[in-house]
C-alpha positions as a Markdown table, in Angstrom:
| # | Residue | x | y | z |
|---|---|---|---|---|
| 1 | Unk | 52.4 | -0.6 | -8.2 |
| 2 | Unk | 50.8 | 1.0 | -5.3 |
| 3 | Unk | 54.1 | 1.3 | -2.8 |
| 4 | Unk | 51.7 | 2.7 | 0.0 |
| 5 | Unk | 49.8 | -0.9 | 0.1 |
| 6 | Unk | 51.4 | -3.9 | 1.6 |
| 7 | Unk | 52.5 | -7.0 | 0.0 |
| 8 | Unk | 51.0 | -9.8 | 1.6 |
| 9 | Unk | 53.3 | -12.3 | 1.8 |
| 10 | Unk | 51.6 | -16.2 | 2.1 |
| 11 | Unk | 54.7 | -18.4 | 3.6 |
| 12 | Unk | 56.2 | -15.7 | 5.0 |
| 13 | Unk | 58.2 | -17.0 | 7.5 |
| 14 | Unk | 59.6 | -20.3 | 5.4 |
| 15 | Unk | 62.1 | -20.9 | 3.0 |
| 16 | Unk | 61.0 | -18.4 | -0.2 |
| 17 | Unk | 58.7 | -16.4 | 2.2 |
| 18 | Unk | 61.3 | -15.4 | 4.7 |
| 19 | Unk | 63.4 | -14.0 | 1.6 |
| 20 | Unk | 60.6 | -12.7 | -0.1 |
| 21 | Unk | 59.9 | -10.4 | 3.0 |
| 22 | Unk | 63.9 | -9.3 | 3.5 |
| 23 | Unk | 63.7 | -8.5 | -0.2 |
| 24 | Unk | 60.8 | -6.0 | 0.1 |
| 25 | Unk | 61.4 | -4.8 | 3.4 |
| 26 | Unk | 64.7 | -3.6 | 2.5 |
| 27 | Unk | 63.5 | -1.8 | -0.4 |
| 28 | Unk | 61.1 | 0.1 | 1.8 |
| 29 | Unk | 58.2 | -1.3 | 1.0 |
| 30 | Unk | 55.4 | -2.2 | 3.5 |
| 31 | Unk | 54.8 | -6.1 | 3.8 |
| 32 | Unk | 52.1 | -8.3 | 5.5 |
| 33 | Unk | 53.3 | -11.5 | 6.8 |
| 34 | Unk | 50.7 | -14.4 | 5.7 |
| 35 | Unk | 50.9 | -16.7 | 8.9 |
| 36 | Unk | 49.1 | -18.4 | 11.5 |
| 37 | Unk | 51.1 | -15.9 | 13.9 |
| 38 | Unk | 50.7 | -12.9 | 11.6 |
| 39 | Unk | 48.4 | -9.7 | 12.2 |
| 40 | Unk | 46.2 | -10.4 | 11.5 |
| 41 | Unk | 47.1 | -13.9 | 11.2 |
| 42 | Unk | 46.6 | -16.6 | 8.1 |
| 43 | Unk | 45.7 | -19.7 | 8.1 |
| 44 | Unk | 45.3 | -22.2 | 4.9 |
| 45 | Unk | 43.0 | -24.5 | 7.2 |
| 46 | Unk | 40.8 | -21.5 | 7.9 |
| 47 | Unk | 39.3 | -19.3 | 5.5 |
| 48 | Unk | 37.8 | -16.8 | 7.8 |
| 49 | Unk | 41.4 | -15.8 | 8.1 |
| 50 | Unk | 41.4 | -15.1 | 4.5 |
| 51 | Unk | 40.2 | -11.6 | 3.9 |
| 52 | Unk | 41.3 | -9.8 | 6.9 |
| 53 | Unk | 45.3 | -11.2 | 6.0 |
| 54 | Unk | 43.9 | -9.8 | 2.6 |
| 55 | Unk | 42.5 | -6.6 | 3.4 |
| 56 | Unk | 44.2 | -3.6 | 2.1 |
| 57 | Unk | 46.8 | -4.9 | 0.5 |
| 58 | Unk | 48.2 | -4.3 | -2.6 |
| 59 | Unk | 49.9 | -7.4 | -3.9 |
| 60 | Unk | 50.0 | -11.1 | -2.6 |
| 61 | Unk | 52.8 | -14.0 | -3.0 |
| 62 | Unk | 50.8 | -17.5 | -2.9 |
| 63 | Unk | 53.6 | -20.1 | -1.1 |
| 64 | Unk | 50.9 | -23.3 | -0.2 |
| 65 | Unk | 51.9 | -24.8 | 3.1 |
| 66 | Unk | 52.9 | -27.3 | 3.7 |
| 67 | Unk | 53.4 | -28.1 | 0.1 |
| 68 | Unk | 51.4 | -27.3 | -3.0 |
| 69 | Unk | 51.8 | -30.6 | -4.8 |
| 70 | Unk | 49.5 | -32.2 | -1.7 |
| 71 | Unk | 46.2 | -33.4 | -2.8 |
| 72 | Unk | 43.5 | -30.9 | -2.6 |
| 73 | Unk | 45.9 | -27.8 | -2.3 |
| 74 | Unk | 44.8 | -26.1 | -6.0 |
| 75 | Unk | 41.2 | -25.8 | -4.3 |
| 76 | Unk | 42.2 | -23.7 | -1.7 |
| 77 | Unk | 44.5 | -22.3 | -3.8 |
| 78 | Unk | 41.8 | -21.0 | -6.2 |
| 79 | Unk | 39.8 | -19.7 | -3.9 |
| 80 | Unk | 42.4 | -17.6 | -1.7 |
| 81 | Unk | 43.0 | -16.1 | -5.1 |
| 82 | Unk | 39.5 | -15.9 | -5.6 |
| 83 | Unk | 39.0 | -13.9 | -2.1 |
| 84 | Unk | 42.4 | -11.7 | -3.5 |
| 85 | Unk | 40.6 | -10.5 | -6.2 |
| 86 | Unk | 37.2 | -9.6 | -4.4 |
| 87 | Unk | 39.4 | -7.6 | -1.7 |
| 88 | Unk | 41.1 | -5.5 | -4.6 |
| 89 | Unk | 44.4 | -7.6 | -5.0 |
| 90 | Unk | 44.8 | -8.0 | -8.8 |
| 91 | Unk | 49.2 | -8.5 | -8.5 |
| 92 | Unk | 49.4 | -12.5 | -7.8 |
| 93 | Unk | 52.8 | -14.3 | -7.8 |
| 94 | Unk | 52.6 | -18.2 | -7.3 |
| 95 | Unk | 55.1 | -20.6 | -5.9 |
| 96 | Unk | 54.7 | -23.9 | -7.7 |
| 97 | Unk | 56.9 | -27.1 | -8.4 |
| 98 | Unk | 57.7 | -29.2 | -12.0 |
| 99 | Unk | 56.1 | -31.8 | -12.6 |
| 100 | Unk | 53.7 | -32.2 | -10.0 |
| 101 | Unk | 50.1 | -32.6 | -11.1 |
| 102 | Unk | 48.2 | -30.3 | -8.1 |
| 103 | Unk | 51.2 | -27.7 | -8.9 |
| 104 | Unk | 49.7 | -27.2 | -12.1 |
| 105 | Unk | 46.0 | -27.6 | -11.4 |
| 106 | Unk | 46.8 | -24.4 | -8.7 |
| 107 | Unk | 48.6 | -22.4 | -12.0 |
| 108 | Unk | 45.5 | -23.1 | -13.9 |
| 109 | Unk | 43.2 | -22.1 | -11.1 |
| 110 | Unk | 45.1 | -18.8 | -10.8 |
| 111 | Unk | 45.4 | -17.8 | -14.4 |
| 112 | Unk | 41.4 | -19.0 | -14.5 |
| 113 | Unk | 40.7 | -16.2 | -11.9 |
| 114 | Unk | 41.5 | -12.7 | -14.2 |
| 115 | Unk | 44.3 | -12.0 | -11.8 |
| 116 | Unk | 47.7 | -10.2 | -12.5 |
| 117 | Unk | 49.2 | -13.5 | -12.3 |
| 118 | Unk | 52.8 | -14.6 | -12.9 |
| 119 | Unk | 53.7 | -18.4 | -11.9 |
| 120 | Unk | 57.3 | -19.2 | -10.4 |
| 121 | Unk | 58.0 | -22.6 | -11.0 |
| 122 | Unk | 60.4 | -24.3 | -9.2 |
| 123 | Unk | 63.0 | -27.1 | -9.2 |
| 124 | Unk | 64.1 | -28.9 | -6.1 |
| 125 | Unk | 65.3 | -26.3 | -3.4 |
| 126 | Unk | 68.6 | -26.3 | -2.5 |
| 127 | Unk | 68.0 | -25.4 | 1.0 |
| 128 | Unk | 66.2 | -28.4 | 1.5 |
| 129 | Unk | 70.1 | -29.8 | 2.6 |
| 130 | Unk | 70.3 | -26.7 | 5.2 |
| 131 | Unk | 66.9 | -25.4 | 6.1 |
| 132 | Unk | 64.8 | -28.6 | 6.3 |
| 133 | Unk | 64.4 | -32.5 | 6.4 |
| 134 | Unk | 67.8 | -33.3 | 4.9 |
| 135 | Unk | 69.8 | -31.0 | 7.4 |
| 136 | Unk | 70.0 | -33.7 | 10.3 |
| 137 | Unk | 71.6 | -35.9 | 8.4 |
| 138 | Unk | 74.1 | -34.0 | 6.7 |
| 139 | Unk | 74.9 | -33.4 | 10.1 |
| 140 | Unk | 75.4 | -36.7 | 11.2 |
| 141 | Unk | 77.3 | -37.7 | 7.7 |
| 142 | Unk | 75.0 | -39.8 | 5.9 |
| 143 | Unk | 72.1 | -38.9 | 3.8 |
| 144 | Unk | 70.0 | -42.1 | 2.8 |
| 145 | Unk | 67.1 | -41.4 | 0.2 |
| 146 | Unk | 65.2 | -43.4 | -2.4 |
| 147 | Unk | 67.0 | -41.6 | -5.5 |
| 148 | Unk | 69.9 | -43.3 | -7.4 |
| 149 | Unk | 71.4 | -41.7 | -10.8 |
| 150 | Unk | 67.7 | -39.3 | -11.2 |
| 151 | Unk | 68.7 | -36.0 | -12.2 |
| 152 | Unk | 67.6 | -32.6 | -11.0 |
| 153 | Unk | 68.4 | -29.1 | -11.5 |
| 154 | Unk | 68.3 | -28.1 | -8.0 |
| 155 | Unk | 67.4 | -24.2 | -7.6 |
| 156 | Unk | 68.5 | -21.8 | -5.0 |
| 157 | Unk | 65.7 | -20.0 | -2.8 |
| 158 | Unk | 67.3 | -16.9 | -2.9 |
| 159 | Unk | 67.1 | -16.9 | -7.2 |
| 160 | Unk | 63.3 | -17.6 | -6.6 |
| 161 | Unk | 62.5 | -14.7 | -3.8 |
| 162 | Unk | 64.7 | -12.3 | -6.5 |
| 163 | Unk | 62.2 | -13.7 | -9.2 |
| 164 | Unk | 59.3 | -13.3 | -6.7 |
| 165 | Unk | 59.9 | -9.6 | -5.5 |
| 166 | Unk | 60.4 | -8.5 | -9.7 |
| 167 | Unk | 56.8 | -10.1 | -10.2 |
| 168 | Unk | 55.6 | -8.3 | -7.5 |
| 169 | Unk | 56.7 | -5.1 | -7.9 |
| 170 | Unk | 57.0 | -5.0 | -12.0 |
| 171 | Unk | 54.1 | -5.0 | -13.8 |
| 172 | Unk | 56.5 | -6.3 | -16.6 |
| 173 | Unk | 56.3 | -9.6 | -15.3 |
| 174 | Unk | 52.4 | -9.7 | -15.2 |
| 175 | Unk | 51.0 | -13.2 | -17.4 |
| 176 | Unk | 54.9 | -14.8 | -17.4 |
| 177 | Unk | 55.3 | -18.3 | -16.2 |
| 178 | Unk | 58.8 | -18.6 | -15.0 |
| 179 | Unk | 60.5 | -22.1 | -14.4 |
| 180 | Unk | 63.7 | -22.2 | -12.4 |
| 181 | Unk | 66.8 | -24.0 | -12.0 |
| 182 | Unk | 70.3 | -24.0 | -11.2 |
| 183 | Unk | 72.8 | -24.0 | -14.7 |
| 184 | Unk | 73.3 | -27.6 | -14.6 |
| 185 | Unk | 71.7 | -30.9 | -13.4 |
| 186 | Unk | 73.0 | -32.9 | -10.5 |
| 187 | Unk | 71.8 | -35.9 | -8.7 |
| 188 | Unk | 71.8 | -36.2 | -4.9 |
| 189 | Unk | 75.2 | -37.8 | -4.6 |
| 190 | Unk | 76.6 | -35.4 | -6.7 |
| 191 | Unk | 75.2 | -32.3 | -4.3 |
| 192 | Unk | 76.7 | -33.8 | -1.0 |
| 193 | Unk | 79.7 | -34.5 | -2.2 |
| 194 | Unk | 79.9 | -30.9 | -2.8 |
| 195 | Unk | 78.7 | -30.4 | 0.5 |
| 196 | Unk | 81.4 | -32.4 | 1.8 |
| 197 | Unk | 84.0 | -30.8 | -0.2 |
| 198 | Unk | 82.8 | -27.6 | 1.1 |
| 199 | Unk | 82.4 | -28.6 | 4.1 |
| 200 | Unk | 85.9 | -30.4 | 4.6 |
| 201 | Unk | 83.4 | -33.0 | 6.0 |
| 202 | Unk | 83.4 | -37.0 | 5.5 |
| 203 | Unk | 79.4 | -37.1 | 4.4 |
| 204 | Unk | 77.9 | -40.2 | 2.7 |
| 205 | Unk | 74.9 | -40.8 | 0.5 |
| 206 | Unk | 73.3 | -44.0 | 0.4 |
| 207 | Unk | 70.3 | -44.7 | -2.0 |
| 208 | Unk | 68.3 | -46.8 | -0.3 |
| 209 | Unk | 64.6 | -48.5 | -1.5 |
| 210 | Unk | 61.5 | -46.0 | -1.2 |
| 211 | Unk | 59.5 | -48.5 | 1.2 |
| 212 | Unk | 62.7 | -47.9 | 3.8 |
| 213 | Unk | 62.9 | -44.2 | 3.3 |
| 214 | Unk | 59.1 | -44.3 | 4.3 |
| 215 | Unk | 59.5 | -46.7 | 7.2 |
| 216 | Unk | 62.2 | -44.5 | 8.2 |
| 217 | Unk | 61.0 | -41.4 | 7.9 |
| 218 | Unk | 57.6 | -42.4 | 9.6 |
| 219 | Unk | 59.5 | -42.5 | 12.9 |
| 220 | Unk | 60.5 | -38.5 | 12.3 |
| 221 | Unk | 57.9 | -36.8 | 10.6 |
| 222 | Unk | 54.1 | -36.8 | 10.2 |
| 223 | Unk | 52.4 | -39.8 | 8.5 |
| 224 | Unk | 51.0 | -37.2 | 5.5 |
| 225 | Unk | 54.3 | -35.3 | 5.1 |
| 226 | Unk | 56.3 | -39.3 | 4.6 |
| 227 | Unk | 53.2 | -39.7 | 1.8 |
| 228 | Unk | 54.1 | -36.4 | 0.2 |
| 229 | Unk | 57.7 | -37.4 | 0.1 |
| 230 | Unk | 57.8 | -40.7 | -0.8 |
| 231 | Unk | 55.4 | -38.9 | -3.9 |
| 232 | Unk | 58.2 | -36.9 | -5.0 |
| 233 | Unk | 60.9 | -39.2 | -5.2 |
| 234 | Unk | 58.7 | -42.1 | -6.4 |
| 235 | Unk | 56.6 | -39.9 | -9.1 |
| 236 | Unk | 58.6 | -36.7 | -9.5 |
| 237 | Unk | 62.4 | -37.0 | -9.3 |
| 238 | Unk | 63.8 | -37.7 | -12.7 |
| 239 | Unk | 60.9 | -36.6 | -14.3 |
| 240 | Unk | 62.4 | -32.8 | -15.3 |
| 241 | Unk | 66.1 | -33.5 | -16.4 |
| 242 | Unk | 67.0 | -30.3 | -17.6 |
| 243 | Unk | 67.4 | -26.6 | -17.2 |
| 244 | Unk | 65.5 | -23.8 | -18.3 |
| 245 | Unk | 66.4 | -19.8 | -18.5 |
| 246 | Unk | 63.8 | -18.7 | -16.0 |
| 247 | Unk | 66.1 | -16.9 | -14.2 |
| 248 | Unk | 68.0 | -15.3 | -17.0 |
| 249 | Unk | 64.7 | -14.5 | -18.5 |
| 250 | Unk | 63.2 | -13.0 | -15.0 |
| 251 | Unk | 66.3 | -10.7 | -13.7 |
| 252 | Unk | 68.8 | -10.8 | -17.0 |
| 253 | Unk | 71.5 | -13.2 | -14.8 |
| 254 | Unk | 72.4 | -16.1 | -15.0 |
| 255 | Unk | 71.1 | -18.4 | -12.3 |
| 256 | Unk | 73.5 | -19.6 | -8.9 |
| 257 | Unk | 75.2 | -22.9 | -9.0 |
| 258 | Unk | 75.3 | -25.5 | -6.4 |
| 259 | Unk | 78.6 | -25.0 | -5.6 |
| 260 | Unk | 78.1 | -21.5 | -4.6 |
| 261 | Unk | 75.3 | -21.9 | -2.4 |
| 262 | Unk | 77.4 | -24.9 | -1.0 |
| 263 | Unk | 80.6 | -22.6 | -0.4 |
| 264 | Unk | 78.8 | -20.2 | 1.0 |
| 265 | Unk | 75.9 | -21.9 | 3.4 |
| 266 | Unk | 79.2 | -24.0 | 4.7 |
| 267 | Unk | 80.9 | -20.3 | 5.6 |
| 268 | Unk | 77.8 | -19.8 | 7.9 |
| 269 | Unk | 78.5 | -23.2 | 10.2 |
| 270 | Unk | 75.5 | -24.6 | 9.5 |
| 271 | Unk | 77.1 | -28.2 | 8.5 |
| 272 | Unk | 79.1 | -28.2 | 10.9 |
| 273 | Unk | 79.1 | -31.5 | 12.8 |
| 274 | Unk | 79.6 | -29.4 | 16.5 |
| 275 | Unk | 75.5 | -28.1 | 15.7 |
| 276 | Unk | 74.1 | -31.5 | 15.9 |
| 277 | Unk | 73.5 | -30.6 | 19.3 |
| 278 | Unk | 71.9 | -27.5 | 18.9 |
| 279 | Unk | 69.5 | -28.7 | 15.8 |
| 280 | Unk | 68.1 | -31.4 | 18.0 |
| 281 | Unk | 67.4 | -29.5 | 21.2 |
């Protein structure tokens, strides 16, 4: 790998993204951040913004926003990859999810391409109970979603930047398709009552039906992202019931439980009921 090119980093500033850059930047390397408030910035919904983000670099990690299991994300997926290759950037790592139909058409369209591709496929993120949607009501005490006794593997974002920055920096990686989980499978009452063990917290969960999540979560959050949810619960969830070695097989460790990303992400106060405040302002 060239060390004197950035890594453009797609996503930079969310969940894998974010980690992705902290990985690289403290190793010295140079990174481009792939946003709309980049420089130069990126933007999925506008292609002229494709090649300049692109230019010069040496290396890009493909994070789809806002998710790449929406309809119509592989084509713009292929052809970002596409423009990739004709500005020089052979090293592509892509974020994708199990089970998820356009999450494999974008892999196909990727490997398709003649890049330096490795695929990071992903289970359920953790984070998702600390850094997004679900972190509201954790703070309140009571998560209600449309899942019951569905089992998931759910994966830490910090295994999948570790996976990320090897791919991007090791040529050994180059053609692997790694899928990633945790070391056991869980379902969602399972994981907040190990928040609220960690926590010291009382936190429910109540499985509710899918057409009240949606009702409910039309209220909070854009009409497309309730569609995209009520996808992955409805059509997803359940659907990938075990673990895989994708970590071990990436970075030679074994991958991090829930309970230590719930130990730990309660140390940093984030669950704690006294931030309600300060989420919502």
């Amino acid at each position: 790998m060239n060390t004197h090119k950035p890594t453009l980093v797609l996503g930079g500033t969310g969940k894998t993204g974010r980690r992705v850059v902290e990985r690289l930047t403290a190793r010295g390397l140079p990174v481009r951040i792939g946003s709309r408030s980049g420089a130069p910035p990126f933007d999925w919904e506008e292609r002229s913004t494709w090649a300049p983000a692109l230019e010069g670099a040496g290396a890009v990690y493909i994070s789809y926003y806002p998710d790449i299991a929406i309809p119509g994300a592989f084509e713009k997926v292929r052809a970002c990859a596409q423009v990739a290759l004709e500005k020089g950037v052979r090293r592509q790592v892509l974020l994708t999810g199990r089970g998820e139909e356009e999450a494999q058409l974008a892999e196909q369209a990727v490997q398709e391409t003649g890049a330096d591709w490795t695929i990071v496929r992903c289970a359920w993120f953790m984070q998702n109970f600390s850094e997004d949607f679900m972190l509201e009501s954790i703070l309140d005490g009571k998560l209600a979603l449309p899942a019951d006794d569905q089992l998931d593997p759910f994966v830490d974002a910090d295994d999948i930047a570790d996976v990320a920055v090897a791919a991007l920096t090791d040529d050994r990686h180059t053609g692997e398709l790694y899928e990633l989980t945790s070391p056991r499978l869980m379902t969602f009452a399972d994981a907040v009552g190990e928040i609220a063990s960690a926590t010291g917290r009382d936190i429910g969960y109540v499985p509710v039906a899918i057409d009240e999540y949606a009702a409910a979560a039309a209220e909070q959050v854009p009409a497309d992202f309730v569609e995209f949810l009520t996808y992955l619960f409805r059509d997803v969830l359940g659907n990938n019931a075990y673990v895989t070695d994708g970590v071990q097989r990436a970075l030679g460790r074994e991958p991090r439980d829930f309970s230590a990303y719930a130990r730990e992400t309660a140390a940093s106060g984030v669950w704690n009921s006294s931030a309600v405040n300060r989420v919502r302002r």
